[in-house]
Each structure stands twice: as structure tokens, then as C-alpha cells.
C-alpha positions in Angstrom: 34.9 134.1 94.6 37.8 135.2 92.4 37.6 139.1 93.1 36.6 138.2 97.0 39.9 136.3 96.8 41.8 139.7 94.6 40.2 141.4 97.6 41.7 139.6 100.3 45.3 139.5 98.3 45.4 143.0 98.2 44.3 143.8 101.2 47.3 141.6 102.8 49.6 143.1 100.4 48.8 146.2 102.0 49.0 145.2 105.7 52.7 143.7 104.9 53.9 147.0 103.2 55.6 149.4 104.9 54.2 152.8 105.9 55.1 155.9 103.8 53.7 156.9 100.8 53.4 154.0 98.0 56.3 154.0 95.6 55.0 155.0 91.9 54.9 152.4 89.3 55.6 152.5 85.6 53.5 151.1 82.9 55.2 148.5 82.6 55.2 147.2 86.6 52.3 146.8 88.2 51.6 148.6 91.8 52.6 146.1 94.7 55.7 144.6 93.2 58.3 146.3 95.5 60.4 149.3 95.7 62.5 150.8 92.7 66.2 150.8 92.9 67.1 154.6 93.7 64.4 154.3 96.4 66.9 151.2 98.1 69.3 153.1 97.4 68.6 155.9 99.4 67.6 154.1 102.4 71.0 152.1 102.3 72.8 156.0 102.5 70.6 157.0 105.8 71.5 153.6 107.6 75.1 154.1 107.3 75.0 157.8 108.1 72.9 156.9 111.4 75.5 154.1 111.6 78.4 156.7 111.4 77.0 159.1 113.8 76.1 156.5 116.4 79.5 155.6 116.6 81.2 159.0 116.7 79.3 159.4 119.9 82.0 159.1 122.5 80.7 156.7 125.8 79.9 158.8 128.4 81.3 156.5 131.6 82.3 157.4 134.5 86.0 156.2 133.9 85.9 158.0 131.0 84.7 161.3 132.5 87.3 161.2 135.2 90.4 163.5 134.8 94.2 162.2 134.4 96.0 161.9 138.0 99.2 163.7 138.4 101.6 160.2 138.0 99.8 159.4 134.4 100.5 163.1 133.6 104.1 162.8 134.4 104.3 158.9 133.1 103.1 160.7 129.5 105.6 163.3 130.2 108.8 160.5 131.0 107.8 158.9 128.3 107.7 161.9 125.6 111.2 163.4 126.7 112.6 159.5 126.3 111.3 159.4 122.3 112.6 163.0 122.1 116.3 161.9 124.0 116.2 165.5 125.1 118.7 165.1 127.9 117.5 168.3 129.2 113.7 167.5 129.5 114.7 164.3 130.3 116.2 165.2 133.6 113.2 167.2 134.8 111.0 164.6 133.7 112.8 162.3 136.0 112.8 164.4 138.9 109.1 165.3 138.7 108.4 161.5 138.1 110.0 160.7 141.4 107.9 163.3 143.5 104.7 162.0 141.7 105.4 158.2 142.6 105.4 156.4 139.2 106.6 153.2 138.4 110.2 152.2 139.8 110.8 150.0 136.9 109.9 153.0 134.2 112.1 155.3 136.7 114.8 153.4 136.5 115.2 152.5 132.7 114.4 156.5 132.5 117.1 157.4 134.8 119.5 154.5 133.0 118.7 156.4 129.4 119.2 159.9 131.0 122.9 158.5 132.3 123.8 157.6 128.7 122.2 160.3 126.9 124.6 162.6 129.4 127.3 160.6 128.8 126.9 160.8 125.0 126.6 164.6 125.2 129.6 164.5 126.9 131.6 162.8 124.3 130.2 164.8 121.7 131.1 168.0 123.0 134.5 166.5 123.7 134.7 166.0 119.6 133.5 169.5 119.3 136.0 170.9 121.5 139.1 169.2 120.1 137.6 169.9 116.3 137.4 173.4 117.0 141.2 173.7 118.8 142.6 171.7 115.7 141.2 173.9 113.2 142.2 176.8 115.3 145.8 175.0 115.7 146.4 174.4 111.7 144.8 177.8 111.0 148.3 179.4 112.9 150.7 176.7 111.6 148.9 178.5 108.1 150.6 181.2 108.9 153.8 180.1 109.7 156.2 178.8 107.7 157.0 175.7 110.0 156.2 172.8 107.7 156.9 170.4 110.2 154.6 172.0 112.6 151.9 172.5 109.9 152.2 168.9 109.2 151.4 168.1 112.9 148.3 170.1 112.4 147.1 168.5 109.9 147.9 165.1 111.7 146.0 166.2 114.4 142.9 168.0 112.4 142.3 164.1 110.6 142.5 162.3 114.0 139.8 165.0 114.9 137.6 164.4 112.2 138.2 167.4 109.8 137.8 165.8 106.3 139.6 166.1 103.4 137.9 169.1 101.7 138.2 171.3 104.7 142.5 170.6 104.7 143.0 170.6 101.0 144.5 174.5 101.8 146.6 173.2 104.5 147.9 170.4 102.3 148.8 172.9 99.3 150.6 175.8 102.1 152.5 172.3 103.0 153.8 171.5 99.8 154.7 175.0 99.4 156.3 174.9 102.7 158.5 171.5 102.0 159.2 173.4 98.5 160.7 176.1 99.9 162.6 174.1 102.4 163.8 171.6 99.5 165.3 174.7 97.7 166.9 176.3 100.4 168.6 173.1 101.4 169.5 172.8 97.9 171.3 176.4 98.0 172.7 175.6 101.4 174.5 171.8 99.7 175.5 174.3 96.5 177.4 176.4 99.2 178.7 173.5 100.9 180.5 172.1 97.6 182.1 175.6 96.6 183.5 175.6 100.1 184.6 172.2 99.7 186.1 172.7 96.2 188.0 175.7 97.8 189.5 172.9 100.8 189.9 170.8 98.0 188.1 168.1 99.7 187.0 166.0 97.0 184.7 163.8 99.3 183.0 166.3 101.5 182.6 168.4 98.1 180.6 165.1 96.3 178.5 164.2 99.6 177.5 168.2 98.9 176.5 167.7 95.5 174.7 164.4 95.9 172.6 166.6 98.1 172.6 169.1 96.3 170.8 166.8 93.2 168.8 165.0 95.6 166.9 168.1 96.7 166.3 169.5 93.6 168.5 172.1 92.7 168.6 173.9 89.7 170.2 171.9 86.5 173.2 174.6 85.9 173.7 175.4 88.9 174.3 171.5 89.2 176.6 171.5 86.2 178.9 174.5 87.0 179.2 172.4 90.1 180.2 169.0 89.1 182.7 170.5 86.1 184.4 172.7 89.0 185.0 169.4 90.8 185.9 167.3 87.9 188.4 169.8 87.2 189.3 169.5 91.3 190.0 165.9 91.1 191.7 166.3 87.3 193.9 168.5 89.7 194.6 166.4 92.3 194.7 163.0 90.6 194.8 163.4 87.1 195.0 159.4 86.7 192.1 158.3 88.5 189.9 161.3 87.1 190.7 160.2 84.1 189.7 156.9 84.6 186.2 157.9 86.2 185.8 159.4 82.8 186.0 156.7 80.9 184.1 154.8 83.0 181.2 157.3 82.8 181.3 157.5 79.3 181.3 153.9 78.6 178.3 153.7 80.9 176.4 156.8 78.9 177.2 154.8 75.4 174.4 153.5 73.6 175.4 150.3 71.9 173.6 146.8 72.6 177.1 145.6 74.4 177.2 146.3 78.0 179.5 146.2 80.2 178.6 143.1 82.9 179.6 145.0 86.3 177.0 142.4 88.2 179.7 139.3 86.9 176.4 137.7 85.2 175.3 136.6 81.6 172.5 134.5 80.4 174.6 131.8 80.2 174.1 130.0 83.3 177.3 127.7 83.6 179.3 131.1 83.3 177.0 131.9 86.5 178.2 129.4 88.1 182.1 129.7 87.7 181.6 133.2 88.4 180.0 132.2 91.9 182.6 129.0 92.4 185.5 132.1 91.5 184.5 134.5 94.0 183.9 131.9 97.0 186.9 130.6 96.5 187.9 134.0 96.6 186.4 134.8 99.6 187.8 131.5 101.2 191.2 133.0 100.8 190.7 136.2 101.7 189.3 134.7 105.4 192.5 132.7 105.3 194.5 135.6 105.4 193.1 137.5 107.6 192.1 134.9 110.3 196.1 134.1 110.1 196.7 138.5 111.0 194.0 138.2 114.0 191.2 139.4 111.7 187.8 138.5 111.7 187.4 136.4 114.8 184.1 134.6 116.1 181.8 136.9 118.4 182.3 135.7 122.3 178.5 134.9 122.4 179.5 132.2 120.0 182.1 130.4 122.1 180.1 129.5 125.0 179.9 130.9 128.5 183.6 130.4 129.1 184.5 132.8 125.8 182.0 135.7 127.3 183.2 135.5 130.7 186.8 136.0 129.0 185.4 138.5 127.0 183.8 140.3 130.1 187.1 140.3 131.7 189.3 141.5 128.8 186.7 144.7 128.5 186.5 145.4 132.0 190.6 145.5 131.9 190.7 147.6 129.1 188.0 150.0 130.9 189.7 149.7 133.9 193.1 151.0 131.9 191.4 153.9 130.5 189.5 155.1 133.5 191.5 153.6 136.7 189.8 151.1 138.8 185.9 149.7 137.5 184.8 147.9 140.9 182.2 144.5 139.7 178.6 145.4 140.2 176.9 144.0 143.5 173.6 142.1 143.0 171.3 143.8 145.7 168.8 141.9 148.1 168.6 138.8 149.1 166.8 136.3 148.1 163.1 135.9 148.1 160.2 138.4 147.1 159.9 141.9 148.3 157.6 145.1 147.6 159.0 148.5 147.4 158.2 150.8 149.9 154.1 151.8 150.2 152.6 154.9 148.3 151.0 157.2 150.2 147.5 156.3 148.5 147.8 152.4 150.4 147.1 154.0 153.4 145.1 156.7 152.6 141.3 157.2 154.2 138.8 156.6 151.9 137.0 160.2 150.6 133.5 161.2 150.9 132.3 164.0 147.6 129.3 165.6 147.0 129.1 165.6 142.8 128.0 168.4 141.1 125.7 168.1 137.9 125.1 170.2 135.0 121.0 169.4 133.3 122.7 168.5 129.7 126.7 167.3 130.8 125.7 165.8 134.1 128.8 165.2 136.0 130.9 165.5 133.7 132.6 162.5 134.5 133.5 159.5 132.4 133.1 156.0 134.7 132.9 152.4 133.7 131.7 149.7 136.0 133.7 147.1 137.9 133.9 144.5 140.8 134.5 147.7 143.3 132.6 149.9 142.2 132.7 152.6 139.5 136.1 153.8 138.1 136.8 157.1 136.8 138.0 157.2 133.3 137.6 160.9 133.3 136.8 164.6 134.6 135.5 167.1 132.5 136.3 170.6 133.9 132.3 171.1 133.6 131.1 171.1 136.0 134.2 170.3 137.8 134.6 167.6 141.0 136.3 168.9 143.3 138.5 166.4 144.9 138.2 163.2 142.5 141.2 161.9 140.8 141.7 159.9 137.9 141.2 156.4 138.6 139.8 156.8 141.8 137.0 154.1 142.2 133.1 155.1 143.7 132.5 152.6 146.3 128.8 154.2 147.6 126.4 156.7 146.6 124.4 157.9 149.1 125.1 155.2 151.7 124.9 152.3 148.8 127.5 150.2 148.1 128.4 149.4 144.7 130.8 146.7 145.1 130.9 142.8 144.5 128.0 143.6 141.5 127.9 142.8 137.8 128.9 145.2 136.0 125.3 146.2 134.6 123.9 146.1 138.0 126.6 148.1 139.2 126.1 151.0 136.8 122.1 150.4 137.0 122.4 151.3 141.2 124.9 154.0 140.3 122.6 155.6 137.9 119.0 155.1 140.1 121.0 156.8 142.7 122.8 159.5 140.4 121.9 162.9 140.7 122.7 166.5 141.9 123.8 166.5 145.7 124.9 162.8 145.9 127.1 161.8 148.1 129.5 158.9 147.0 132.4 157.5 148.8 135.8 157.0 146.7 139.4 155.3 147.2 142.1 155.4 145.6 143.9 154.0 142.9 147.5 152.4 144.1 150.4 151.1 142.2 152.6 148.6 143.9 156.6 147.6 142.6 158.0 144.9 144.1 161.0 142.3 142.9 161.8 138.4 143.3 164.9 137.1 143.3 165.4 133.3 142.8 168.3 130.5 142.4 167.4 129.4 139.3 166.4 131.3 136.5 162.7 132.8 136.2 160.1 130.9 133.3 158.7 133.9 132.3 156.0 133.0 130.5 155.1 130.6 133.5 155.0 133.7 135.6 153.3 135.9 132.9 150.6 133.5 133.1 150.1 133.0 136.8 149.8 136.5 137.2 147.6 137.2 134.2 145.1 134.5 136.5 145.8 136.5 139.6 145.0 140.0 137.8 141.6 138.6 136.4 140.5 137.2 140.1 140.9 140.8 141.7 140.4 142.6 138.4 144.0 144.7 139.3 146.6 145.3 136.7 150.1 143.3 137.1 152.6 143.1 134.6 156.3 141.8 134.7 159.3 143.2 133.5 162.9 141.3 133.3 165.7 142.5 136.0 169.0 142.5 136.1 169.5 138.9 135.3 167.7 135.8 134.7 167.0 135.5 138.2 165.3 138.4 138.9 162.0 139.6 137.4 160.5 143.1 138.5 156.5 143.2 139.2 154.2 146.0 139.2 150.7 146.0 141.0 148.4 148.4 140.0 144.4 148.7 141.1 141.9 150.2 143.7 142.9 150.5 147.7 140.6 147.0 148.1 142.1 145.1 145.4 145.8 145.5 146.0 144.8 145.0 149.9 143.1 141.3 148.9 145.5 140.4 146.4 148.7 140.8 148.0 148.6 137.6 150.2 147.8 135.7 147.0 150.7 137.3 145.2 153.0 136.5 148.0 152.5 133.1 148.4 152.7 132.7 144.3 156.0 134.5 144.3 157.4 132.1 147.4 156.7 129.2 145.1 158.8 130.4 142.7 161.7 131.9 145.1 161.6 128.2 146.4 161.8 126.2 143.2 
């Protein structure tokens, strides 16, 4: 019964094993008892290589299998030239995204990063441009010997972002410039005092010299100078050279007792008579002269009566010298009035087609408002023919821009923007007009007002004082529309005050 049992056992054991050859067993482990461990480990290695290779397969669906359609193809395309901010690729991008029908949303933030990568470009080449004319500006005030213009230069190559290392040249030529100019000055004042010596004008010969020291002339030069007019003044007034020797020499002497010149010591109750000394002084000095007609008030002291009298003394005194002065006539009337109308108040509005350049665009500078787009500026490439500074872009292509935000204003523009667009434009208009009252004007009251006005209608109006207090002088600046809307507001603000 035991080995019929073995029997069975084994004969299980082998049922249960797997097929394959039986794995070799040591002395010391009987068959049966499992695999060894370099056997598990090489079945482990196959199961992750056919692990490996089962998922490298790629799925073979139809989605998968399908090719690209043309709008994915350009959408990858519009979206590569957008990481690159290749203005260039950028702008065909766009216009081959638009034939294939992509997105509108994508379009538009494409066609929004195209407008300020242009206007970037733009900008830069602007820097460019005025960085190469400086340098080529201070490289001919080099050589010249203008220092004044060489210092322009160099003004002008900082504000265009040359840097120090790139001027340190022009900043030595300058110095050597203003040295040369410092000495011939000097030469010039040296020639001025012998002339003066030979007048014997002891002042005019001085001034001379003090220039003369002041720009740096040479020491012996500066010596033979000032002994030839010491001797001119021992000449002329022996007495009072004398004198200004002393004095000098007393000044040069070292000793620890000074003279006191200032009328001070440390002692401050001899301050203090010292002050009380010279005011009362002073107090009689005034007395004397006010009793000779001497230092009387100022007329804007003494009240409106004392400048009228004033007014009228000067006028006679004018009128003495040059016959009759007739007085000045204050001219209007009453009340608020504008100047006569610029040409550009009634002018039609335009209708362009821009021009655009694949890196510069339209070389235009614009910044968005409640009308429209203004133009800050014109770049001569690729040139607009027939916009002005400051003229506003109302439509492009039959779209209005007005009455928008400013981001949805510049968002339209920019969907819209491209070679061949049409855009309507008006003119910019200044206005001048004046207001005379019966009372004098508050002018910061009025400041204010307008400054309300001017941020309603998003115009420009400033204020500037007129002949008298009474009159104030206004100036209305904006697009064609703005000044239009805003005048009747203006009007009946300005009739409040000319009422008052």
C-alpha cells in the first residue's frame, strides 16, 4: 500500500508539472521539488520581452490609418510658426489657414500675435535705424573739431542706446576738443588784458585776466599779466594800489591772527552787537534815502489804486518818448466764441487701400480708441499713401470700428488687417475758441470741467489764460466725430460760466 500510494504521488506530480524537459537536480534536491533559480529567471526575461514587443505594435484602426486633412495640416503649421514668432511664416501660415477653414478662434489669436509681432519688428528696426544714423552722426562730429556738436552726438548716440564702451573715443576727442577750446579762450583773455593795459582800462583789463585764470592759462603768462597791471593801477592811483597790497599781503600771511572781514568771532554776544550795529545801520541809511525819493515801495504793493497810478505815469512817460500810445481795446464781446473752422472740420471722410510688407506690415504705428484706430505713426515702408498723422480708421473693409473697447477694437482691426484692405479714415481737427466773462474766470473750476468733458469724448482740451482775468483761451483737439459731438456740450458749459 505504501509504494501503490509513492506510485499514485508521483504520477500526479507529473500530470501537474509543466511540459518541457524536467529540470536537473543536484544531489542534494531531490527530482520534483521545483525549478532552479536561473531557470525562473529566464522565463521572467522572455515575458517581459514578449511584453515589450506586444506593445510596440502600433493599433492598426481605421482612424489611425486615415491620412491628416488639409485644415490639421495647416492648424500644425499656425501653430509651429506661432512658437517660432517668425513674423514671416507667420503671415503665410495665416493666409493658408483661412483658405483651409480652421478654427476662427485659433485664426484670430494667430492673426492678433502676427499684428504684434509686426509691430514689434517695426519698433526694432526703428532702434536699428536711429542706432546706425547716430553712430554715423558722432563718427563725423569725430572729425571735426566742433565740440559742441560732438557733444550732441554723443547725447544723441546714449538716448540711442550705444553704451559706454562703444563712446569712450568720442568722450576722449571731446575733452580734447573742450581743451583746445579752454586754451584758446585763455590766449584770446591774455590778448584782451594787454589791449586793456594799453587803454589803461583797469576794469576791462581784470575781467580779462579773471578769464584768463579761469580757463586755464599758463602760470607766467598769468604773472607777467597781473605785474603789468599792478604796475597800471600803481600808475594811475598809486594810493589805492598801494593799499590793495597790503591788503593782499595781510591776507597771504600765515600767523594764527586773522583778520575778521565776515564781522564775526566765537564770542557770541560780540555777534550780536555786530548784528544790532549794522541794522541800526541799515535803519539809517533807509532814512536817508527814503527822505531823497530813494527806495520807494513797488506799485503792486500799494493796492489797485497805486498800479493804476503807476500804469498811468509809464504810459505818460512812453507817450513823451514816442508821441501818442493810444489804450489797448479789449476785443469781442462778451460770451464764448470759436475761431474760424479748419479745413479738416469739414473735410469728407477718405477711403485707402493699405499696403503691407510680410515682416513690417503696414508700417504703421496705431493705438485703439472709442473711434476707431489712431495713427501714431507712418513708416516710409511700405509707405501709405494718403494717411496723415492722427488721422483715425473708422472701417476696414466695410467694418466699423467705433463705439468698441479698446481690445475689441484692435482685435476687429487685426481679424480684418491684411494686404488690400480697405479702411475708411477722418481727420484729426483742432479747434481755438475764447470766453469772455464779467467776473473773473476760476481756473481750476474750468480746468476741471473740461478735463470731465475731454474724458467723455476722449478729445484733448486744454486752457490757457488771456488777456485778463476775464478771458481764458480754449483749444479743442480730436477726430472729425469727437469735436462734432462735443461741441454742443462745450458750449452750453462755457454759457454757464459767461453767465455767472
Amino acid at each position: 500500500a505504501a509504494g501503490q500510494g509513492d506510485g499514485e504521488a508521483t504520477a500526479a506530480d507529473a500530470e501537474a508539472a509543466p511540459e518541457g524537459p524536467t529540470p536537473e537536480c543536484t544531489p542534494e534536491e531531490p527530482a520534483g521539488t521545483g525549478r532552479s533559480d536561473e531557470a525562473a529567471k529566464a522565463a521572467d526575461e522572455a515575458l517581459a520581452e514578449a511584453a515589450t514587443t506586444a506593445e510596440a505594435v502600433p493599433e492598426t484602426s481605421p482612424a489611425a490609418a486615415a491620412p491628416a486633412t488639409p485644415a490639421a495640416t495647416e492648424l500644425a503649421a499656425l501653430q509651429a510658426a506661432l512658437v517660432a514668432e517668425d513674423a514671416v511664416a507667420l503671415a503665410a501660415a495665416v493666409a493658408a489657414a483661412e483658405k483651409a477653414g480652421i478654427d476662427q478662434q485659433e485664426l484670430a489669436a494667430a492673426k492678433r500675435t502676427l499684428f504684434q509681432l509686426q509691430k514689434q519688428k517695426r519698433e526694432q528696426t526703428k532702434r536699428e535705424k536711429q542706432r546706425e544714423d547716430a553712430l554715423e552722426a558722432l563718427e563725423a562730429a569725430m572729425a571735426g573739431a566742433d565740440a559742441d556738436a560732438l557733444d550732441k552726438a554723443i547725447s544723441t548716440a546714449e538716448q540711442a542706446g550705444v553704451d559706454l564702451l562703444e563712446l569712450e573715443a568720442s568722450l576722449e576727442r571731446l575733452e580734447e576738443l573742450r581743451a583746445v577750446e579752454r586754451a584758446e579762450r585763455a590766449k584770446v583773455a591774455l590778448q584782451d588784458v594787454e589791449y586793456a593795459i594799453g587803454q589803461e582800462d583797469v576794469e576791462a583789463a581784470t575781467l580779462a585776466l579773471e578769464e584768463a585764470a579761469a580757463d586755464g592759462a599758463d602760470e607766467e603768462a598769468l604773472r607777467a599779466a597781473e605785474a603789468s597791471l599792478s604796475d597800471l593801477r600803481m600808475r594811475l592811483d598809486p594810493e589805492g594800489e598801494a593799499r590793495r597790497r597790503r591788503l593782499e599781503a595781510r591776507k597771504a600771511k600765515e600767523s594764527t591772527r586773522k583778520w575778521n572781514y565776515a564781522g564775526k568771532s566765537d564770542n557770541k554776544l560780540i555777534n550780536d552787537r555786530f548784528r544790532e550795529h549794522e541794522a541800526e545801520l541799515e535803519k539809517r541809511r533807509m532814512l536817508a534815502f527814503r527822505a531823497r525819493g530813494r527806495f520807494k515801495d513797488e506799485a503792486e504793493d500799494q493796492g489797485d489804486e497805486g498800479q493804476e497810478k503807476n500804469l498811468r505815469r509809464e504810459r505818460a512817460e512812453v507817450a513823451k518818448e514816442r508821441g501818442h500810445v493810444p489804450l489797448p481795446t479789449v476785443g469781442g464781446s462778451l460770451g464764448f466764441h470759436f475761431a474760424r473752422a479748419p479745413k479738416e472740420e469739414s473735410e469728407a471722410p477718405r477711403r485707402l487701400t493699405l499696403r503691407t510688407h510680410p515682416e513690417m506690415g503696414a508700417g504703421i504705428d496705431l493705438h485703439a480708441g472709442w473711434w476707431g484706430m489712431v495713427v501714431d505713426g507712418i513708416d516710409p515702408e511700405p509707405g501709405q499713401p494718403g494717411l496723415r498723422l492722427r488721422d483715425v480708421v473708422t472701417e476696414i473693409n466695410g467694418t466699423p470700428l467705433r463705439e468698441l473697447e479698446a481690445e475689441d477694437c484692435e482685435q476687429r482691426f487685426a481679424d480684418l488687417f491684411g494686404d488690400g484692405a480697405v479702411v475708411t479714415v477722418e481727420p484729426h481737427v483742432a479747434l481755438s475758441a475764447v470766453v469772455r466773462c464779467r467776473i473773473p474766470i476760476d481756473q481750476d473750476a474750468l480746468k476741471s470741467d473740461l478735463a470731465r468733458i475731454a474724458t467723455d469724448w476722449e478729445v484733448e482740451l486744454t486752457v490757457q489764460p488771456g488777456s485778463g482775468p476775464c478771458e481764458a483761451r480754449l483749444m479743442l483737439e480730436g477726430p472729425q466725430s469727437a469735436t462734432k459731438a462735443c461741441k454742443p456740450e462745450l458750449e452750453k458749459l462755457m454759457q454757464h460760466y459767461v453767465e455767472a
